[in-house]
Every structure is written in C-alpha cells, then in structure tokens.
C-alpha positions in Angstrom: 255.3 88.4 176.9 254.7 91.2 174.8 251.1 89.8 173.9 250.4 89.4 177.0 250.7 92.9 177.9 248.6 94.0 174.2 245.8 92.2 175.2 245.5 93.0 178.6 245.7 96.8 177.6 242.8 96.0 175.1 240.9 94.1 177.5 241.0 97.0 180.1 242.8 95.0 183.1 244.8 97.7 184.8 241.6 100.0 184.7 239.7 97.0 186.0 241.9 95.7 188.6 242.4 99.2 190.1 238.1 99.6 190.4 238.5 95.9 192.0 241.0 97.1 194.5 239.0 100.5 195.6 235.5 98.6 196.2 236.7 95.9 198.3 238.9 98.7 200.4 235.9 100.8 200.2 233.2 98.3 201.4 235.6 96.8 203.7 236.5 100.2 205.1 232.6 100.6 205.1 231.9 97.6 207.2 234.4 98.6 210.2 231.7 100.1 212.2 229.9 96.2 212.6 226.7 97.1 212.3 226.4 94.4 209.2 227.2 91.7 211.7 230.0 88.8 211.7 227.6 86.1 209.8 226.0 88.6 207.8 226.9 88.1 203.9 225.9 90.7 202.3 228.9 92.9 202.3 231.3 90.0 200.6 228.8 89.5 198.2 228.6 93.0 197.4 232.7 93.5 197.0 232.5 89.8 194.7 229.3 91.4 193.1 231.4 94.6 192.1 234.5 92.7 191.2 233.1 90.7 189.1 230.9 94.0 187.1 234.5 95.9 187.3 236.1 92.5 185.5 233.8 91.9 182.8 234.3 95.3 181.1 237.0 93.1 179.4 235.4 90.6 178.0 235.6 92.4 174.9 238.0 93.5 173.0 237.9 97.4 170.6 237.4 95.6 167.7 235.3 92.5 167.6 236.0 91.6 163.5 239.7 92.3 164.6 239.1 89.3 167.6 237.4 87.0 165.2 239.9 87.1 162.4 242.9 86.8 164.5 245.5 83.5 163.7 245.1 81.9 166.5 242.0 80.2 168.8 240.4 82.7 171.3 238.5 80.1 172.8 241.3 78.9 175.4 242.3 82.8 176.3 238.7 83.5 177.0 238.3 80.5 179.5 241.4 81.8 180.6 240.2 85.6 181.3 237.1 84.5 183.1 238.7 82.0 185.6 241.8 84.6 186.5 239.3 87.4 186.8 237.7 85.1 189.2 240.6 84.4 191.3 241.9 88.0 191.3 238.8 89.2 192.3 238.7 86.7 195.3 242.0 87.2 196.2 241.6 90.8 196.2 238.6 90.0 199.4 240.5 88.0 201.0 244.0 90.1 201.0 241.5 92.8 202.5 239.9 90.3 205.0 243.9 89.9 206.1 244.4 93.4 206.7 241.0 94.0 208.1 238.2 92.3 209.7 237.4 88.8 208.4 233.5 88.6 207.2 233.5 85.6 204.8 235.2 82.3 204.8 237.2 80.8 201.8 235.1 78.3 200.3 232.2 81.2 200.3 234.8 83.7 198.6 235.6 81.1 195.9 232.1 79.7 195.6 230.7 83.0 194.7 233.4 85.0 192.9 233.1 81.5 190.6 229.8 81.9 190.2 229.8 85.4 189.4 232.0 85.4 186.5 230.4 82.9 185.1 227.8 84.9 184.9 229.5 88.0 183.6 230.9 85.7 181.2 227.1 84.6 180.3 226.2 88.1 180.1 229.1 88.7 177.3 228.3 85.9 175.3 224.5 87.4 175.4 224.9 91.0 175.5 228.5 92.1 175.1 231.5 93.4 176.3 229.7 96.6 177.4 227.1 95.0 179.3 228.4 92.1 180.8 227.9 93.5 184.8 223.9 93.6 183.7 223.2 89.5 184.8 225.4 89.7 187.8 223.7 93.2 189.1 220.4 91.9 188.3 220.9 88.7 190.0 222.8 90.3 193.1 219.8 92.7 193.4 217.3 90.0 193.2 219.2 88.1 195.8 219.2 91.0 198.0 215.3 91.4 197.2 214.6 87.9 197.9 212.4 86.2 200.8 214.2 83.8 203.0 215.2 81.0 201.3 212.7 78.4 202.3 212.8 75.9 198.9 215.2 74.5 196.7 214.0 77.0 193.7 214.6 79.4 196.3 218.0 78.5 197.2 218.8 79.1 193.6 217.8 82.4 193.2 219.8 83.2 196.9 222.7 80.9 195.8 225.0 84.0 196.6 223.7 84.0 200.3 223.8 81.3 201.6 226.3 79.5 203.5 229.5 77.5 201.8 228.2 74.5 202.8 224.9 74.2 201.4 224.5 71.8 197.8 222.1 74.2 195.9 224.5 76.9 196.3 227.1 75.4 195.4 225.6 73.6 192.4 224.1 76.8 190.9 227.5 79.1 191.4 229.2 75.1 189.7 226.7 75.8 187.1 227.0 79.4 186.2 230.7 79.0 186.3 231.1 76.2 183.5 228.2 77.4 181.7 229.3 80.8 181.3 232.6 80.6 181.0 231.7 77.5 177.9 229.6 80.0 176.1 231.9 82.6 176.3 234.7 80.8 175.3 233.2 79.4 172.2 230.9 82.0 171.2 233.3 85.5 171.9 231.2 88.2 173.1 227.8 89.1 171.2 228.7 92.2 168.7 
C-alpha cells in the first residue's frame, strides 16, 4: 500500500482531487440561480471539462528517466490513472447533482468525463505532463464556439454537447477514450 500512496503523492492526486471537488461545488453553486436552463449542457460539460484539466496534471511523474527505468511496466498503471481519474471526476458531478440540482444525466456524465480523459491522456502522450489540459480546453472551447450541429463532421467537433443518446457522440468520446488512454499507456508522457 505504501506504493500506492508514493505515486499518488508524485502524480499530484490530493492537489488534484481537491481542484476537482472546488469547481464542480463552484459551478454547481454557480448554476443555482437557473438562468442556464434544465436541458442546457454547458455547465456539466464545463465541471467534466475542468476535472479532467485539474486530473491530467498527473500524468507525469518529477522525474520522467526515473518513470522509464523503473522495474516494473508502467503501461497497466497508466491505463489505470486515466480511467480512475475518469470515474472520480464523474463521480464527483454527480455526488454534487445529489446534493444540489440535477443538470446532467448519467450516461452523459460518463460519456463525456470518458471522453475527456482520453483526451488529457492524448495530450500527455503529445505534450506532457504539464500540458495535458491544452486538448481538452481547446476542444471544450471550440465546442462552445461551434455552430449548431447540423452534420455528422459536426457532431464530432460538439460530441461533448450533445445528448447521451446520440451515436456520433458517443463514438467520438468511445474513440478519444481508448485512443488516448492506448497512447498514453504505451508511450508515458512526451519529455
């Protein structure tokens, strides 16, 4: 257990976890006032968004050489990081959605905190530890920036919009999530 506790000091998990907690109370204490609207999913997106950017600080350790010449595989630990970052940071919307007012169902919080950290994970493999939240943030803002989505290549770009149900959302966040988390896990984080 002892390991356990090393690397999740290393990998920044309390420091992470807390900036998890505070946005989703924040935005959620935010969104009180209605004025977003019950359908509207901007707001969950934008706690998942900031989850996911608060998560992927760890995706790299102090001391890269240190990661790569270490006894054992890193490869299953790494899948491992991205899809518990993922479920904490879902888990931490919907615990607030208990307390609070619900604004996004399940299947949409799993769908996109999925996708997201695959795409943090993506963004480690290509950039690094340090700038992980760059993909996510850049795709959240272009989603946010987008016209409605009309087409399928347009769906894609909005995948984190739209509603549970619909296959090209669901397919890209599918996507993101095995792709990212794959290169991550095989490749480490880019030095």
């Amino acid at each position: 257990m002892r390991w356990l506790t090393l690397y999740a000091r290393s990998r920044q998990v309390p420091a992470s976890l807390a900036a998890v907690v505070i946005s989703s109370v924040g935005v959620c204490a935010l969104a009180r006032d209605g004025a977003a609207g019950p359908g509207d999913p901007r707001l969950p997106v934008l706690v998942l968004a900031m989850g996911a950017m608060a998560a992927s600080t760890g995706f790299s350790g102090q001391d890269l050489a240190l990661d790569r010449t270490a006894a054992f595989r890193w490869s299953p630990r790494r899948a491992a990081h991205v899809l518990l970052a993922g479920a904490v940071v879902g888990m931490v919307l919907l615990g607030v959605q208990v307390v609070g007012e619900s604004t996004a169902a399940v299947a949409f919080v799993v769908r996109d905190s999925a996708g997201l950290m695959g795409l943090a994970a993506l963004g480690a493999a290509i950039s690094g530890g340090r700038y992980a939240w760059t993909l996510p943030f850049a795709w959240l803002c272009c989603s946010f920036l987008a016209p409605a989505p009309t087409s399928t290549p347009a769906q894609v770009a909005t995948w984190m919009l739209l509603p549970p149900g619909t296959a090209a959302g669901t397919w890209t966040a599918l996507v993101l999530t095995v792709a990212g988390t794959a290169v991550y896990a095989l490749a480490g984080p880019r030095r």
